[in-house]
N, C-alpha and C positions, 0 to 999 in steps of 0.2 A: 298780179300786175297792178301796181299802182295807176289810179285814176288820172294823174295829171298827165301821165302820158297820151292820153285822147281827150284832148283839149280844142278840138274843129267844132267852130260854130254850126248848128244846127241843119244847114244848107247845105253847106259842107258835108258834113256826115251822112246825110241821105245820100247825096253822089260818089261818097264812098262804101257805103251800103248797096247801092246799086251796083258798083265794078267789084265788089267783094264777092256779091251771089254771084255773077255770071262768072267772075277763077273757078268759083267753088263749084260752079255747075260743068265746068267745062272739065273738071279730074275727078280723078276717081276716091280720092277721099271722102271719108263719110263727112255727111252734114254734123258737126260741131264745134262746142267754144274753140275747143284746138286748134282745129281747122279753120273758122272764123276769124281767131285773131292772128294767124299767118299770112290768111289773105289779104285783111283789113291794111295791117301793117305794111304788106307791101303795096297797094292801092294806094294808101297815104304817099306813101316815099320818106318814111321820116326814120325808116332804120334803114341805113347802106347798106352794111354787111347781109342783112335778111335779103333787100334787094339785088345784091350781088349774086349770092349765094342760089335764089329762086330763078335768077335772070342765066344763069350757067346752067340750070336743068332744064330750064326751058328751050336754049338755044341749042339743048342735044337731042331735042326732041322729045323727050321724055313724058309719061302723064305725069304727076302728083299724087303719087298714092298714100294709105295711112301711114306705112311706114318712114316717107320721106318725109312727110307735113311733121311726124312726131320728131324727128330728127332737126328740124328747121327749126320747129319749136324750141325745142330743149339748148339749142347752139346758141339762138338771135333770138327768142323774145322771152323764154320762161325768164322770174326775178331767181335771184340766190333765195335759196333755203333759210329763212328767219327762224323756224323753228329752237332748233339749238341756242341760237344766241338770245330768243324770248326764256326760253327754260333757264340759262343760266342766270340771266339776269331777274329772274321772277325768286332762283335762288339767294342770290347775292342779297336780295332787300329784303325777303325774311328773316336771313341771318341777322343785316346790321340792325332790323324791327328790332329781335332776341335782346340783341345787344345792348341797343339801346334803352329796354325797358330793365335790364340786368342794373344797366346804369342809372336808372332811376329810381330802382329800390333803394340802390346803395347809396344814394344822394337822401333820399327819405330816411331812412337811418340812419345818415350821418346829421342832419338836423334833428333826429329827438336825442340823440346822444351827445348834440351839442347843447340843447339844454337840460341835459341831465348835467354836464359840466357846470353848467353856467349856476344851480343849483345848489351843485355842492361847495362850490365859490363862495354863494350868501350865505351857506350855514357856518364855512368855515371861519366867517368874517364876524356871525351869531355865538354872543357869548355863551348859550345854550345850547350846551355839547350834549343832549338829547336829540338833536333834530340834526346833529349828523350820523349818526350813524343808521340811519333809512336812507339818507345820500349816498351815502359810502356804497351800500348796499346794490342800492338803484344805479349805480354809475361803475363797479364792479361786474354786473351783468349786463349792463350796457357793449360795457369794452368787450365782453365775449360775445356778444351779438354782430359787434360791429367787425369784428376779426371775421368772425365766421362768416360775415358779408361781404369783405373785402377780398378776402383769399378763393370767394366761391363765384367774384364776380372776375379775379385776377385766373381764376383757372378758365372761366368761359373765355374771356378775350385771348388766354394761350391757342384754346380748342379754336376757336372765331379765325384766330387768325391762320390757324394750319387751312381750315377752310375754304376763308377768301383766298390765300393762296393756289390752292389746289382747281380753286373756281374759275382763276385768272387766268391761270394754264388750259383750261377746255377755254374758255371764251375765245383766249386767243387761237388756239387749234380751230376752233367755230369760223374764226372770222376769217380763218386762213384757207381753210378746206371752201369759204364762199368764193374764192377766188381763185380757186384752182380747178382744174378738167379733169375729173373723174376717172376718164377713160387713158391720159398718160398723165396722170401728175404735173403738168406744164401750167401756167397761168391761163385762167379763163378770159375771157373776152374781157368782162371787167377787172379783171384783175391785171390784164392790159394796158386798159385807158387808166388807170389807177397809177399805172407804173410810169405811163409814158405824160400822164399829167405833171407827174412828181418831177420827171426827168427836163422837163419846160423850165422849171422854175429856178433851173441851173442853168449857168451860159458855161460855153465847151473850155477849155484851157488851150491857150493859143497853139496851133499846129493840130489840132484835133476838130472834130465836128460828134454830135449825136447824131448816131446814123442807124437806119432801121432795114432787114432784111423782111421782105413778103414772099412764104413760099405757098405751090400748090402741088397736092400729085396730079400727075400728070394721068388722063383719061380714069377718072380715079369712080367714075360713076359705073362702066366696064366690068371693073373689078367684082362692083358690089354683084351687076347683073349676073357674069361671068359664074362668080363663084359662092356668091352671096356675102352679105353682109358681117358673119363671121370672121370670115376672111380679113374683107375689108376693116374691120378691129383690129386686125392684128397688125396689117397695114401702119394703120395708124398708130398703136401702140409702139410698133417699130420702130418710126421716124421719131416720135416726142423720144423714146431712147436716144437716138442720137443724136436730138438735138441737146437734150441734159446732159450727155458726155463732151457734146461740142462746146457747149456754151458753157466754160471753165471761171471766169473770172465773176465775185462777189457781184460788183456792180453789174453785169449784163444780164439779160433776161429770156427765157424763148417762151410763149406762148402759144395757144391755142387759137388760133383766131375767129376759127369759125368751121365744119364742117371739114374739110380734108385742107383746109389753109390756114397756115402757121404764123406765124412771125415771132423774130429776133430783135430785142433794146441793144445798142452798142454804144452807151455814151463814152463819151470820151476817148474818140477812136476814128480812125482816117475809112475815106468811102475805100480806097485800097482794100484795108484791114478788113474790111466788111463783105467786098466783094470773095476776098481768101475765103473768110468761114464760110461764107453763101457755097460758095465753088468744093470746097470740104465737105461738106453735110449731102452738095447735090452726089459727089464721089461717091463718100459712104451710102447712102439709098440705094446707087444703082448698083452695086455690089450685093445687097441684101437680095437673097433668095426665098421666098414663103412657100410651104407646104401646101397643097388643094386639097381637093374630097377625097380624092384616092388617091394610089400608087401610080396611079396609072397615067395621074395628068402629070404634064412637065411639070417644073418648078416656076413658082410665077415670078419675076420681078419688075418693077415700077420705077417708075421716075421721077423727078420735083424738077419743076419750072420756078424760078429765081427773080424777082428785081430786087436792086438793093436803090438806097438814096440818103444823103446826108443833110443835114437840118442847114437850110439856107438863113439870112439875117431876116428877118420878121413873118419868119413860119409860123403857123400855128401847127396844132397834132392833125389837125385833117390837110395840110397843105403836104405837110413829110407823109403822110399814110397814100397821098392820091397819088404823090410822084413814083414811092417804090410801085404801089399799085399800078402803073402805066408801065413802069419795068417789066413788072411779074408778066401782064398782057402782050407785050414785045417777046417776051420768052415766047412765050404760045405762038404767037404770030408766026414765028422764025424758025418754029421747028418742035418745039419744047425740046427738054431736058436740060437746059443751059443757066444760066443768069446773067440779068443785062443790069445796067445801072443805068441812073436815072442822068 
């Protein structure tokens, strides 16, 4: 976690300190940093999603055990993995180091060989044809020195550059796996706001709006209890299936949003259009059937609750995320399984 994100003057932070230990005392997770900075974070209020997220277990009654805290963790506060993209990049500038010093030999040999030229110049210009022929000589073995330097420095920057290529290809795989969910391949929460930043800095083309789908399963904490967390993996892995099959077109996007809640990018596309795919994904879900422990249990399946909402004239990204967000809430209210718009 980077440091600027707990930025609460000193007063501050003691009274968050203080509502931190009484969450932490009041569940069943163990005393640690893990633990710590789930609670902190939600005490502050400065991550929604974590407090959304914390605020929905709680209101099922639930304790906070390690395994939820570690789950909370890893959705809303752990950063992306820098490792990878430290390693490659600690690669990259050894290599152009290599290079660079390749290139400076051959700069130093090319300056004594140009006054070995400059050399045999004066002698040839010197009526005394004795003191050329140790020129001759000396600039003779020069030229195969300097072949031998140029062709040895023109074979590294071939090799160099197969390299940096091949480096540029993991970096980018690096920076692209930092943004994606592990568990369906869908975009991670930053790779989200990444997307939906991007998506701001475009205005819609007349007849269309950017419009954003928020889903949740529905009693999706059940599940995990029910039949375990297993389970509820597969759960999950299910729906990011369907939403990669749903969501067809270059530009749109589905994400992971957080915990068992997704969301969908649709620029360029009417709140209708939007509502359709919502109402399609909620179809395919509730058709899907999951296997349990045994033979013996029925077959389980679940449901997604739906708001959708289209980018109004001086939205920002948290004015379009609260509106579907108050949709998706109105599903619940209403019944779940449905989708409402905003």
């Amino acid at each position: 976690m980077s440091s600027n994100r707990y930025n609460e003057p000193k007063e501050r932070s003691a009274e968050l300190l203080r509502l931190t230990l009484a969450h932490m005392g009041r569940h069943a997770a163990a005393f640690n940093p893990v633990t710590f900075a789930v609670w902190y974070e939600y005490a502050a209020g400065t991550n929604l999603p974590l407090s959304r997220a914390i605020d929905r277990v709680l209101g099922e009654g639930a304790n906070v055990d390690d395994a939820a805290i570690a789950r909370l963790y890893l959705a809303h506060v752990a950063p992306p993995d820098h490792e990878a993209t430290a390693r490659i990049n600690g690669q990259m500038q050894k290599l152009m180091t290599s290079m660079a010093h390749s290139a400076m030999q051959t700069g130093t040999r090319a300056g004594t060989f140009g006054a070995q030229l400059s050399g045999l110049t004066a002698a040839l210009a010197n009526p005394d044809v004795q003191q050329l022929a140790p020129r001759l000589t000396e600039v003779l073995a020069g030229t195969a020195e300097m072949k031998s330097s140029v062709e040895a420095l023109q074979n590294k920057v071939e090799r160099s550059r197969d390299e940096i290529l091949r480096l540029r290809v993991d970096l980018e795989r690096a920076r692209g796996e930092a943004l994606r969910d592990p568990l369906t391949g869908l975009l991670n929460r930053k790779g989200f706001d990444q997307r939906l930043a991007d998506l701001l800095k475009s205005e819609p083309s007349p007849g269309t709006s950017h419009c954003l789908v928020m889903l949740d399963i529905d009693h999706f904490k059940n599940v995990n209890d029910t039949y375990g967390h297993l389970v509820g993996d597969r759960v999950i892995q299910a729906l990011g299936e369907v939403l990669r099959s749903s969501v067809t077109r270059e530009a749109h996007s589905a994400a992971r949003y957080g915990g068992e809640e997704f969301a969908i990018l649709l620029p360029q596309t009417s709140l209708e259009q939007c509502a359709e795919l919502a109402e399609a994904v909620r179809v395919r879900t509730k058709a899907m059937k999951f296997k349990t422990r045994n033979a013996q249990d029925s077959m389980l399946a679940v449901t997604i609750s739906g708001g959708v909402a289209a980018l109004r004239h001086g939205d920002d990204g948290a004015a379009l995320i609260s509106r579907a967000d108050a949709a998706l809430y109105a599903s619940k209210r209403s019944g779940r399984d449905r989708v409402t718009r905003a």
